[in-house]
Structure formats: C-alpha cells, structure tokens
Backbone as ProteinMPNN parsed JSONL, in Angstrom:
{"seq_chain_A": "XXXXXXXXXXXXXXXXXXXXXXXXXXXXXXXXXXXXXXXXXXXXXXXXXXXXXXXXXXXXXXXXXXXXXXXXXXXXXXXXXXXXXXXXXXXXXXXXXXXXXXXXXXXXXXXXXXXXXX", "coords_chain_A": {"N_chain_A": [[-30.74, 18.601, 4.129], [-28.342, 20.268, 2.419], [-24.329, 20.001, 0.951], [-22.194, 22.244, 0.945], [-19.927, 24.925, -0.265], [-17.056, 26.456, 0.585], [-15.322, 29.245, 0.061], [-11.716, 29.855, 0.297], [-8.703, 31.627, 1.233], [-5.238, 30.555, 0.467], [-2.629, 29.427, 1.793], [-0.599, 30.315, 0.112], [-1.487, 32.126, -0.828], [-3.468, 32.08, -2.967], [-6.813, 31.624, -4.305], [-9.215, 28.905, -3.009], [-11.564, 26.071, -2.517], [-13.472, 24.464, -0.697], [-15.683, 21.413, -0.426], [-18.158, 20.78, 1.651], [-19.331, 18.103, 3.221], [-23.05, 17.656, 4.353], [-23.506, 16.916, 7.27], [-21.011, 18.891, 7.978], [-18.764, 17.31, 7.573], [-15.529, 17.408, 5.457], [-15.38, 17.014, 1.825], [-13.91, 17.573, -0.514], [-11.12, 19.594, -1.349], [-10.564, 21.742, -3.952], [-8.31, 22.751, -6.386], [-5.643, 25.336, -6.509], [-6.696, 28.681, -7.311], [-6.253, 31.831, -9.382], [-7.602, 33.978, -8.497], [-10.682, 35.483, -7.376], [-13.141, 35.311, -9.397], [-12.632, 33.036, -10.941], [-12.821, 31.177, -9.442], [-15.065, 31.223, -8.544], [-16.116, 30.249, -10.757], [-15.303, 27.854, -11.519], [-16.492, 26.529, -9.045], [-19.15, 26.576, -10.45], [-18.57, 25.046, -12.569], [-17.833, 22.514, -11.0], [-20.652, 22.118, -9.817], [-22.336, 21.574, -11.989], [-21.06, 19.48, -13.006], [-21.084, 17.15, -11.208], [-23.555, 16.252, -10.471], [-23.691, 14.39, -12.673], [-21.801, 12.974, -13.373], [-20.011, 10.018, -13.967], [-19.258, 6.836, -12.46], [-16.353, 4.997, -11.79], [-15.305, 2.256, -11.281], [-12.51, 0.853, -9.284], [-12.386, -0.927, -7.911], [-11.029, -4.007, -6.56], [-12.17, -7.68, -7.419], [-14.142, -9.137, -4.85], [-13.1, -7.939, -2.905], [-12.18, -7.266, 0.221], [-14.27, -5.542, 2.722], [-13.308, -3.629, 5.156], [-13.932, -2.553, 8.873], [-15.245, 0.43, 9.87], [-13.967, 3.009, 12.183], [-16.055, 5.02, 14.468], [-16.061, 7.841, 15.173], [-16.587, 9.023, 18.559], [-16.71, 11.317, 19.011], [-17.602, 14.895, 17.44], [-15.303, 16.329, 16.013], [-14.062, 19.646, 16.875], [-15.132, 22.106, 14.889], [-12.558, 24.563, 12.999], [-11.283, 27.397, 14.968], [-12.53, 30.797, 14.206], [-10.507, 32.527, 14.281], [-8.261, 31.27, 13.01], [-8.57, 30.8, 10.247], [-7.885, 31.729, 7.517], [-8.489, 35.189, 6.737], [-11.331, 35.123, 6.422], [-15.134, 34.832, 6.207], [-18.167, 34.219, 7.442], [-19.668, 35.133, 4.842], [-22.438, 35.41, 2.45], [-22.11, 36.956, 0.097], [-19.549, 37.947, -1.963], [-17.942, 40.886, -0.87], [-16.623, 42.534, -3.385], [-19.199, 42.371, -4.951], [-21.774, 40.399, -6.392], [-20.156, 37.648, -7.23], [-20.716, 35.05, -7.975], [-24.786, 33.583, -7.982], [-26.236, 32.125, -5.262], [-28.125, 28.96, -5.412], [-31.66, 29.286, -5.489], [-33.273, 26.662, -6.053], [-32.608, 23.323, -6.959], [-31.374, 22.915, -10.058], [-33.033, 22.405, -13.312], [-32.567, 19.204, -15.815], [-31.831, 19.559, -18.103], [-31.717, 22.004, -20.53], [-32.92, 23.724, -22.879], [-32.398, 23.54, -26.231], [-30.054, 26.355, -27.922], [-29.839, 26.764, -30.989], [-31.586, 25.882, -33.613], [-32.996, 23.304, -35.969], [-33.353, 23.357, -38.473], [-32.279, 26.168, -38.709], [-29.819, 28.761, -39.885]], "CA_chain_A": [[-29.884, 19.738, 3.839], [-27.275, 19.654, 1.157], [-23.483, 20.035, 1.615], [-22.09, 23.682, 0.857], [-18.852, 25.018, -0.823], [-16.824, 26.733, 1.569], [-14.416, 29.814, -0.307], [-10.798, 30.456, 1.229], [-7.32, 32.013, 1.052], [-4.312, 29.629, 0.867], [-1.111, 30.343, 2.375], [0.434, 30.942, -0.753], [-2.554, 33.585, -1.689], [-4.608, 31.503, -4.259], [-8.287, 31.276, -3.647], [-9.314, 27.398, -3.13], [-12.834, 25.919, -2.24], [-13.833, 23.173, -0.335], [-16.694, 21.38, -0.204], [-18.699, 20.387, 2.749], [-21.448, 17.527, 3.667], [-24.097, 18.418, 5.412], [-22.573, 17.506, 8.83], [-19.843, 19.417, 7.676], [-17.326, 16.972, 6.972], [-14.674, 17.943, 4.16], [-15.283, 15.791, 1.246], [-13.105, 17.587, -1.242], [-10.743, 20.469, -1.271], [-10.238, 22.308, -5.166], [-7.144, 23.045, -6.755], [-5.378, 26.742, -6.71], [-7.127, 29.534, -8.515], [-5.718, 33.187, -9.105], [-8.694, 35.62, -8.229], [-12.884, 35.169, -7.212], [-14.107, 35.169, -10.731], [-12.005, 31.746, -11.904], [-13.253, 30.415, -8.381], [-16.619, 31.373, -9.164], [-16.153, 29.378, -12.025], [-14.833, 26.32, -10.741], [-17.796, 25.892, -8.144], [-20.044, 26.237, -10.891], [-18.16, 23.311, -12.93], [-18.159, 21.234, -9.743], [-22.337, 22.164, -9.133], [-23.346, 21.31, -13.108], [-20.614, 17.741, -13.544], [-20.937, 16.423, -10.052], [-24.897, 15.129, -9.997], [-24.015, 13.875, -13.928], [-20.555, 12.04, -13.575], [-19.979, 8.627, -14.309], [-18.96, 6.476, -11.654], [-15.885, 4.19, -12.593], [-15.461, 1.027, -10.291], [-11.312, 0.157, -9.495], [-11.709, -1.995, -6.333], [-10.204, -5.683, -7.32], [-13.505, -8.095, -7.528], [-13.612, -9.823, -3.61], [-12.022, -7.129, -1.997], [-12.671, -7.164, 1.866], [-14.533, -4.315, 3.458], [-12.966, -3.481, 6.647], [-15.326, -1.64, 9.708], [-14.289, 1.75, 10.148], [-15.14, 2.963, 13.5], [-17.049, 6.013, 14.24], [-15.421, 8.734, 16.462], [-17.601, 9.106, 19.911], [-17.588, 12.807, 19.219], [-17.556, 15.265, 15.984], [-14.256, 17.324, 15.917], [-14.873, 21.134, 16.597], [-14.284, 23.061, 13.793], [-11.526, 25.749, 13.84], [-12.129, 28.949, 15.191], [-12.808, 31.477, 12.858], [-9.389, 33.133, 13.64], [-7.036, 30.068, 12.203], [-9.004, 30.708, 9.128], [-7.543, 33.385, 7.316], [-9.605, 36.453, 5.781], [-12.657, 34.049, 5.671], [-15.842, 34.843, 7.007], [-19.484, 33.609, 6.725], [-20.48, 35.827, 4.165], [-23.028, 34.655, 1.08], [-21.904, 37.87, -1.137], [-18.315, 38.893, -2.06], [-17.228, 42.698, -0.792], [-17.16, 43.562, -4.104], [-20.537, 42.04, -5.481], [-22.245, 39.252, -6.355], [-19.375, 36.933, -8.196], [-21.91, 33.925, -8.136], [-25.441, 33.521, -6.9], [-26.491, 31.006, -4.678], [-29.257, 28.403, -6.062], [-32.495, 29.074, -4.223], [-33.785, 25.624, -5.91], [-31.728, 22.367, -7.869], [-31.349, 22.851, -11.728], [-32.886, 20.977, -14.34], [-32.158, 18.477, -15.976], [-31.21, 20.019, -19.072], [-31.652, 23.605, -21.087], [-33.722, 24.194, -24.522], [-31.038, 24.17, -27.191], [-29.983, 27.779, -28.433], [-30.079, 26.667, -32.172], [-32.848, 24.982, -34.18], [-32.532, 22.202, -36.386], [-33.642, 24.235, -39.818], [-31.629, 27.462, -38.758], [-28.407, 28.779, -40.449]], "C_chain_A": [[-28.753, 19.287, 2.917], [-26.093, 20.017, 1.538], [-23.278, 21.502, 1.128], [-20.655, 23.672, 0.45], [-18.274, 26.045, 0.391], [-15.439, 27.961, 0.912], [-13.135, 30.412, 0.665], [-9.534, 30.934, 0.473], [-6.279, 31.248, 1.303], [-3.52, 30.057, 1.794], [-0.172, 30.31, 1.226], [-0.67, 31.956, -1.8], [-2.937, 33.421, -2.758], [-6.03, 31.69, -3.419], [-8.45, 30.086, -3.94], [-10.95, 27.539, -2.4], [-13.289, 24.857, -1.402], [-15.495, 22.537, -0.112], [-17.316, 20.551, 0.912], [-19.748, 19.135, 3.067], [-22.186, 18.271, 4.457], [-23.943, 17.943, 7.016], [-21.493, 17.835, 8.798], [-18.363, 18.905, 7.464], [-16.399, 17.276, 5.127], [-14.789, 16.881, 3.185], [-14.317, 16.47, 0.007], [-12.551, 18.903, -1.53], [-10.789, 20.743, -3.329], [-8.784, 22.751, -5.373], [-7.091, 24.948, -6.795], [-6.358, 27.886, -7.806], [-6.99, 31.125, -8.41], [-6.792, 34.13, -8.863], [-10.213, 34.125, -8.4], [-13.442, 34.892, -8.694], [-13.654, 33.67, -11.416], [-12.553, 30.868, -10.565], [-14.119, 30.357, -8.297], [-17.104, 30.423, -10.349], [-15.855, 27.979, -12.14], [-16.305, 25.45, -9.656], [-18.845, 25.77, -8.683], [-20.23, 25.405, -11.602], [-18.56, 22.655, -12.025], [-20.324, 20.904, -10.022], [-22.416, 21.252, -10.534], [-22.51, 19.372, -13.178], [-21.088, 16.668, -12.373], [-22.447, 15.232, -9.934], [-24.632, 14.09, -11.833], [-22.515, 12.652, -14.073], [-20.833, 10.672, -13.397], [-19.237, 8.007, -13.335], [-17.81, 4.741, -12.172], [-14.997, 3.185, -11.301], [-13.639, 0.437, -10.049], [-11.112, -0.356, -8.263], [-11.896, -3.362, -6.743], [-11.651, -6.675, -6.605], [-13.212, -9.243, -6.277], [-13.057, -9.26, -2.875], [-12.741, -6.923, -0.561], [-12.816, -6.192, 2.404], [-13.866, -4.024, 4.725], [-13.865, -2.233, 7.61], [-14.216, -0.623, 10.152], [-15.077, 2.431, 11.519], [-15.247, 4.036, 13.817], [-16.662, 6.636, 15.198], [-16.8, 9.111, 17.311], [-18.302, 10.62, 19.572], [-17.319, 13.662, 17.679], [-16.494, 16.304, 16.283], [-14.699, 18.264, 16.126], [-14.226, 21.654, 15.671], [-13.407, 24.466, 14.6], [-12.333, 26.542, 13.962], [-11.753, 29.822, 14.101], [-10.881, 32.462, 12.866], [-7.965, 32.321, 13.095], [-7.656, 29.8, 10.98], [-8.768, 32.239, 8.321], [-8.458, 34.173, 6.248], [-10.732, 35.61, 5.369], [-13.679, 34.282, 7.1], [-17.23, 34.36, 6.807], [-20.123, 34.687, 6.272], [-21.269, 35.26, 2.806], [-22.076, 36.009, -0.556], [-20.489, 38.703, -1.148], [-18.298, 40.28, -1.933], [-17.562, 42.966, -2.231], [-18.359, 43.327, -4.978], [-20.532, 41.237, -5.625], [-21.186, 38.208, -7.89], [-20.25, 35.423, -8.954], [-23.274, 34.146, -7.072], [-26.028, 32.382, -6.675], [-28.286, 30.441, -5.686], [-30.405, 28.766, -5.108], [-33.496, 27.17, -5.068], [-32.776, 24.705, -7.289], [-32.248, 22.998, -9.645], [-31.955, 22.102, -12.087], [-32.073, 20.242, -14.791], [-31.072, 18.521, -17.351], [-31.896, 21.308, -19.721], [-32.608, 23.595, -22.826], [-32.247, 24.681, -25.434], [-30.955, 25.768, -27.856], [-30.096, 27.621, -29.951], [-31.593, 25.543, -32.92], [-32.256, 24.474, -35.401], [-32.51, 22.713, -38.084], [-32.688, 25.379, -39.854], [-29.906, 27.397, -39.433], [-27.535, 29.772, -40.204]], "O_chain_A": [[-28.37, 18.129, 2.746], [-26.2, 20.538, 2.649], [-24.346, 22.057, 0.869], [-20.015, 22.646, 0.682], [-19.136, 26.438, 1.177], [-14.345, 27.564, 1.313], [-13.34, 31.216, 1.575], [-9.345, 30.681, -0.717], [-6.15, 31.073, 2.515], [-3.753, 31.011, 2.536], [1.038, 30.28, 1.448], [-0.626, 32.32, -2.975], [-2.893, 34.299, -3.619], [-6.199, 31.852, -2.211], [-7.997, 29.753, -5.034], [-11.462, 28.552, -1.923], [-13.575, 24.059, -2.294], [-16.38, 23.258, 0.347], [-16.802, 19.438, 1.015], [-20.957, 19.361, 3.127], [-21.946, 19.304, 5.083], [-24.308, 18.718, 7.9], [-20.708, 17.229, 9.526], [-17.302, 19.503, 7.282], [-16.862, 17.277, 3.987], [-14.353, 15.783, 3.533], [-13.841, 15.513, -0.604], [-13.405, 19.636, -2.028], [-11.088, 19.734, -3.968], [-8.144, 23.111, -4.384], [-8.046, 25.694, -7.011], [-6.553, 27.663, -9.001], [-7.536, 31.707, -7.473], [-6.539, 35.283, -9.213], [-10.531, 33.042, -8.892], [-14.332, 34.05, -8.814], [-14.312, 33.219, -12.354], [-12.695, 29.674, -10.828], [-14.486, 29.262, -7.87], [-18.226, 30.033, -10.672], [-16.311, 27.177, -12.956], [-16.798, 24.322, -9.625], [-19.731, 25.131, -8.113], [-21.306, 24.824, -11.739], [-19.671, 22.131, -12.107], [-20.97, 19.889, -10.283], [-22.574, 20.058, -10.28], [-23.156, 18.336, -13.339], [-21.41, 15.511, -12.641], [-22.515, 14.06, -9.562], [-25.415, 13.174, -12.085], [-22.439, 11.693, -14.842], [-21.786, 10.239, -12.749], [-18.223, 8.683, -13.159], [-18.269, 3.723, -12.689], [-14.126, 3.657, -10.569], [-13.423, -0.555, -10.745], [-10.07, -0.329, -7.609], [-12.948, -3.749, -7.251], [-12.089, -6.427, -5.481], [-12.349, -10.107, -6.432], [-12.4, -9.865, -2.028], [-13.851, -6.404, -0.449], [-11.797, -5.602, 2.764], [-14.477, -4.756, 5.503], [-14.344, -1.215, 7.11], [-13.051, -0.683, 10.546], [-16.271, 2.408, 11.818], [-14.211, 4.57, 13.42], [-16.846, 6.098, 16.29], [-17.865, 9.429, 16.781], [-19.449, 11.057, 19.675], [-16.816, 12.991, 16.779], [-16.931, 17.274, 16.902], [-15.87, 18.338, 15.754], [-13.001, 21.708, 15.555], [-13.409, 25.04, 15.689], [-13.477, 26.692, 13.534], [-10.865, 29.629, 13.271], [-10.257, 32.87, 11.886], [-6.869, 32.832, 12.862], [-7.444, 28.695, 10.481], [-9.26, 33.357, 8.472], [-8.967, 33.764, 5.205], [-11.047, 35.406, 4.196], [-13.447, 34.116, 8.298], [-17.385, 34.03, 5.631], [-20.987, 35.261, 6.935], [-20.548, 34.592, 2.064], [-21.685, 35.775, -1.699], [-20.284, 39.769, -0.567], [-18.65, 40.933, -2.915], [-18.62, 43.547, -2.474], [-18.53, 44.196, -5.834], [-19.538, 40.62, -5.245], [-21.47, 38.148, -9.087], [-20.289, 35.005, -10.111], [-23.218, 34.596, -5.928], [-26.364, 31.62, -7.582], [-29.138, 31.104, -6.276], [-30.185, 28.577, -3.912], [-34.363, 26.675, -4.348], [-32.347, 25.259, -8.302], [-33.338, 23.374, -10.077], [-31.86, 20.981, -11.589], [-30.896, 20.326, -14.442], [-30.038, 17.898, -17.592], [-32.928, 21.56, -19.1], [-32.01, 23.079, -23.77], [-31.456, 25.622, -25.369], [-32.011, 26.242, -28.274], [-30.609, 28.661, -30.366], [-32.271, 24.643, -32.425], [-31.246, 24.971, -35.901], [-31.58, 22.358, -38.808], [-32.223, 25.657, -40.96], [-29.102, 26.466, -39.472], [-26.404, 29.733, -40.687]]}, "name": "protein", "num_of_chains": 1, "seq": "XXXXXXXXXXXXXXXXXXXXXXXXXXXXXXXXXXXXXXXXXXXXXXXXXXXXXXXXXXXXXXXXXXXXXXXXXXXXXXXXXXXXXXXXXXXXXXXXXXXXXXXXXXXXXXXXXXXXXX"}
C-alpha cells in the first residue's frame, strides 16, 4: 500500500497537506496555501518531483548511527473531532479539485512539439 496525502484546515485558515506512510506515520507536513485549487496543485508537484528527486548526501563521512528504539505500541490517531472541518472524503463538496490515481504514472509524456514543426 502506498502512503496518502491527507488535506486540512490550519488554525490560521490556510489549507495545508500532509503526507502519510502507509502505517500512517507523518512524514511531511506542506507549507500554507490560500484556497483547494493551489493545494490541489501542490500535491500534484509533490506526486510528479518526489519519485524523480535527487538525493543529496550531508552526513560527515564516519558518522555513528545510533539505535533508535521502537515504541511497544503505535500512537492512536486523533479523533476526528480535534481535527478541524476534515473528514474522510476522496471528493471536495464542491467537485472534483484533483483526481485520485487509480494506477502510478509513467515515466515520461510524448513531447507536444516535433522536431521539424514551427
């Protein structure tokens, strides 16, 4: 299973996103965004850079792992009412702002111009 984006309401009334693993831990909240359609737009940046980004290495060469130790039990998530105006819905009230993948993207797209054209 793959992890999932998770759309909410701040407390200063931005829309923000977070995204989920697949045992639902938080691996990265999104920055402020004024309305659904720029947040719509943001999760679809994240989806297309995220499997293509470059991975850039700044831990000092010899650096000592330390064991991190593994909580007995898995936090419960909040209850749905310490989550404000957020519910498990796939399709925004007022229509479909984005739609969900039903299978991964390619790899890349057929260019829109040709190499002769003017």
């Amino acid at each position: 299973m793959a992890g999932r984006f998770e759309a909410f309401v701040d407390v200063d009334a931005y829309f923000r996103f977070r995204l989920l693993a697949p045992d639902g831990a938080e691996v990265a909240v999104s920055g402020p965004y004024p309305d659904k359609a720029a947040l719509a737009a943001g999760i679809a940046a994240v989806r297309e850079c995220a499997a293509t980004g470059l991975v850039t290495d700044l831990c000092p060469a010899g650096a000592v792992v330390r064991q991190v130790q593994v909580p007995a039990e898995d936090p419960a998530p909040a209850p749905a009412a310490l989550r404000p105006d957020c519910e498990d819905q796939r399709v925004p009230a007022g229509g479909p702002t984005f739609i969900l993948a039903k299978s991964p993207r390619g790899q890349g797209a057929r260019p829109r111009w040709t190499a002769g054209a003017r």
